[in-house]
C-alpha positions as a Markdown table, in Angstrom:
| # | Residue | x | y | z |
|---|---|---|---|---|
| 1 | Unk | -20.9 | -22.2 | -65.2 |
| 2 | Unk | -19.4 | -24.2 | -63.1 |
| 3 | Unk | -17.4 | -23.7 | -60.0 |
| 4 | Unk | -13.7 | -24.6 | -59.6 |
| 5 | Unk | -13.0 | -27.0 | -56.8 |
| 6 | Unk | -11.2 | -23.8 | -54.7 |
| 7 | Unk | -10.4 | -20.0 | -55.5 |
| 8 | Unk | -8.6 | -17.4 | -53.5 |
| 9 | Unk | -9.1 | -13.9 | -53.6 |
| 10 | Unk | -7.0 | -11.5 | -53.8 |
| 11 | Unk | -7.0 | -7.8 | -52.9 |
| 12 | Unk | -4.6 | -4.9 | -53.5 |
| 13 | Unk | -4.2 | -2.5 | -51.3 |
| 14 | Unk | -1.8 | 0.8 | -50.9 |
| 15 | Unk | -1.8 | 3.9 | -48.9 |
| 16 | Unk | -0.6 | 6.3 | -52.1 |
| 17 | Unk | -3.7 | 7.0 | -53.3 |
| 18 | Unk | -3.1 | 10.5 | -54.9 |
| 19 | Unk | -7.0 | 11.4 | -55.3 |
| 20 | Unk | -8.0 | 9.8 | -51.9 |
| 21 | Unk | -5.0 | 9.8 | -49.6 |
| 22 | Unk | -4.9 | 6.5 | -46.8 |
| 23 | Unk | -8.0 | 5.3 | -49.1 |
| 24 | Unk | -8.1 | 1.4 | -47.6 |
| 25 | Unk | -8.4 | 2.9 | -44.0 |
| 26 | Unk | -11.2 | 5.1 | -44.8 |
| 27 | Unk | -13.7 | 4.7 | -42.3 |
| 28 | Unk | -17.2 | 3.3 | -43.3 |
| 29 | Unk | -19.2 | 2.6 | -40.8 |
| 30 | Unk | -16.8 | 2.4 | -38.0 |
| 31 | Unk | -14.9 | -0.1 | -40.2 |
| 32 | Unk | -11.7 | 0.0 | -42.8 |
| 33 | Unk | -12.6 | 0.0 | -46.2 |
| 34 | Unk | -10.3 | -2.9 | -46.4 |
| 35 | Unk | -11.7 | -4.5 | -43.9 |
| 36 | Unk | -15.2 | -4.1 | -45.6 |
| 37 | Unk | -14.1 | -5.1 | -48.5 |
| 38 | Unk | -12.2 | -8.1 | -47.5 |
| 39 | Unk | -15.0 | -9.6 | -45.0 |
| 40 | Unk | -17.4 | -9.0 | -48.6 |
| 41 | Unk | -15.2 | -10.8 | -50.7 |
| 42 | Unk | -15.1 | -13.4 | -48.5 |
| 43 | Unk | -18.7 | -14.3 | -48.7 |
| 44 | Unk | -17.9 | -15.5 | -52.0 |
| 45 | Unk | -16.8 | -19.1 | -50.9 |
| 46 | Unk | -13.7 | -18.5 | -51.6 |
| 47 | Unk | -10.8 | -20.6 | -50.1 |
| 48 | Unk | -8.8 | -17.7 | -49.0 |
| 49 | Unk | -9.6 | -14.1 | -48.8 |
| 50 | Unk | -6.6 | -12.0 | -48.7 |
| 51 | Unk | -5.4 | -8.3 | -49.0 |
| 52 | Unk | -1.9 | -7.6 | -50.1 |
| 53 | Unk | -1.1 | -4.5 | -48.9 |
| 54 | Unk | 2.5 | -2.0 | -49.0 |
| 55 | Unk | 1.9 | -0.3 | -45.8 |
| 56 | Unk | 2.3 | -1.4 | -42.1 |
| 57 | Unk | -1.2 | 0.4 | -41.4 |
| 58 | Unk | -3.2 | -1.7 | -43.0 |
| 59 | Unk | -1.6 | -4.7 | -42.3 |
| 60 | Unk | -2.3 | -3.8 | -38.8 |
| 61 | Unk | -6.0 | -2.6 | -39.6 |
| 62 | Unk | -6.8 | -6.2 | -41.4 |
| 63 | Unk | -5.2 | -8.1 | -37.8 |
| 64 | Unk | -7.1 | -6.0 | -35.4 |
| 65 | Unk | -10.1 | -7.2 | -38.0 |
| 66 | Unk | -9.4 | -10.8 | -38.0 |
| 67 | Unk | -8.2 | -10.4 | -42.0 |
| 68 | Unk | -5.4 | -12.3 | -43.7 |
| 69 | Unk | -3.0 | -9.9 | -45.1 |
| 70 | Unk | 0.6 | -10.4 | -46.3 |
| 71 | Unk | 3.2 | -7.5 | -46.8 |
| 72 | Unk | 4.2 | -6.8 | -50.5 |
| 73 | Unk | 6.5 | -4.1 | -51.8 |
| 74 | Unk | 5.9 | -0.5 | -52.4 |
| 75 | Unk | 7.6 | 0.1 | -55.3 |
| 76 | Unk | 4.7 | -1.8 | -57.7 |
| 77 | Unk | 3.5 | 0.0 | -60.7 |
| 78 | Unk | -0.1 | -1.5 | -60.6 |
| 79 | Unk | -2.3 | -3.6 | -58.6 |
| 80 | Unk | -1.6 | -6.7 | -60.9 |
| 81 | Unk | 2.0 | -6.6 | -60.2 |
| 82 | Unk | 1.1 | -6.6 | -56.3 |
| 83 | Unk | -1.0 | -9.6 | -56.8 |
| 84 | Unk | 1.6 | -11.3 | -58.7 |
| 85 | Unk | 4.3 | -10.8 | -56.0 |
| 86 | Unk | 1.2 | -11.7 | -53.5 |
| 87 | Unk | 0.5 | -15.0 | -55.4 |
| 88 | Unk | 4.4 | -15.8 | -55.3 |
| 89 | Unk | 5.0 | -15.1 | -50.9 |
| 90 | Unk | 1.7 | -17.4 | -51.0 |
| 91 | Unk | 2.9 | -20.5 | -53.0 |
| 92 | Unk | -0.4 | -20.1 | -55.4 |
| 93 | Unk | 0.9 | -20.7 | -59.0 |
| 94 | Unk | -0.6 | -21.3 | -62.8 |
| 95 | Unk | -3.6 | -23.8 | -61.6 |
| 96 | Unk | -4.5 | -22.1 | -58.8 |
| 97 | Unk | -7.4 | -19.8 | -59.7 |
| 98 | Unk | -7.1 | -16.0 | -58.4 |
| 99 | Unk | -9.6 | -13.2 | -58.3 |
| 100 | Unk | -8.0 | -9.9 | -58.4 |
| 101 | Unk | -10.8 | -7.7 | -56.1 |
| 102 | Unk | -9.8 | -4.0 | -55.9 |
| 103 | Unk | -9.3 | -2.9 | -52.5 |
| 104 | Unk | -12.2 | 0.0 | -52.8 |
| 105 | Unk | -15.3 | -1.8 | -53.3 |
| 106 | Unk | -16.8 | -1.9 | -50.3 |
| 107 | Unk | -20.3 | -2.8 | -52.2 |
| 108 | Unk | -19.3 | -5.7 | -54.2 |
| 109 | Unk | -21.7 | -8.4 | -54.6 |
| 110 | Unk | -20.1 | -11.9 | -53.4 |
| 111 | Unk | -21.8 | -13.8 | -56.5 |
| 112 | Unk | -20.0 | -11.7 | -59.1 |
| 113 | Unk | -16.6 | -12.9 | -57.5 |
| 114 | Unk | -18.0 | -16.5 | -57.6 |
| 115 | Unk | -19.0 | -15.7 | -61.4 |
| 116 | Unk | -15.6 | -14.7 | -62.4 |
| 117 | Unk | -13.9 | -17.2 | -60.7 |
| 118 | Unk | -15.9 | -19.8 | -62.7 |
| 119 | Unk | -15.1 | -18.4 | -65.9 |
């Protein structure tokens, strides 16, 4: 596989979680999980490395942490539709390559992001 010349990633994130309320600012390890997550993702070698979130919280959370985040709606039915809204306020569009990393996977290993983005 070969890797594109660039990829961003992109990571939902929203506070109404009903099984884990406030879920991307669970603590782990004296971090966000959003933060976690993003600083993870971004080990990738991605261009960009950033969480689109619904809530002022963790917009907040990812600038206290040194994270791009942008501010999408609340009213999305999934994840997927964030991202698209995300991939609009950004200026990516159909040649830019985007991988969607859900905003609870603190554990995710940086070389299967870079495997899906050169697919």
């Amino acid at each position: 596989m070969s890797m594109p010349a660039g990829f961003t990633v992109l990571i939902p994130a929203r506070m109404a979680s009903s099984r884990l309320p406030d879920k991307p600012l669970a603590d782990i390890a004296g971090l966000p999980m959003v933060v976690r997550v993003a600083r993870r993702a971004a080990q990738s070698g991605a261009l960009r490395t950033v969480v689109a979130a619904d809530d002022e919280r963790i917009l907040a959370a990812c600038r206290q942490h040194g994270v791009e985040a942008i501010a999408t709606r609340a009213d999305h039915p999934s994840g997927s539709d964030r991202l698209a809204e995300a991939c609009l306020l950004l200026g990516l569009d159909g040649d830019d390559v985007v991988v969607n990393v859900q905003g609870d996977e603190p554990l995710m290993d940086p070389a299967l992001i870079q495997a899906v983005a050169a697919l």
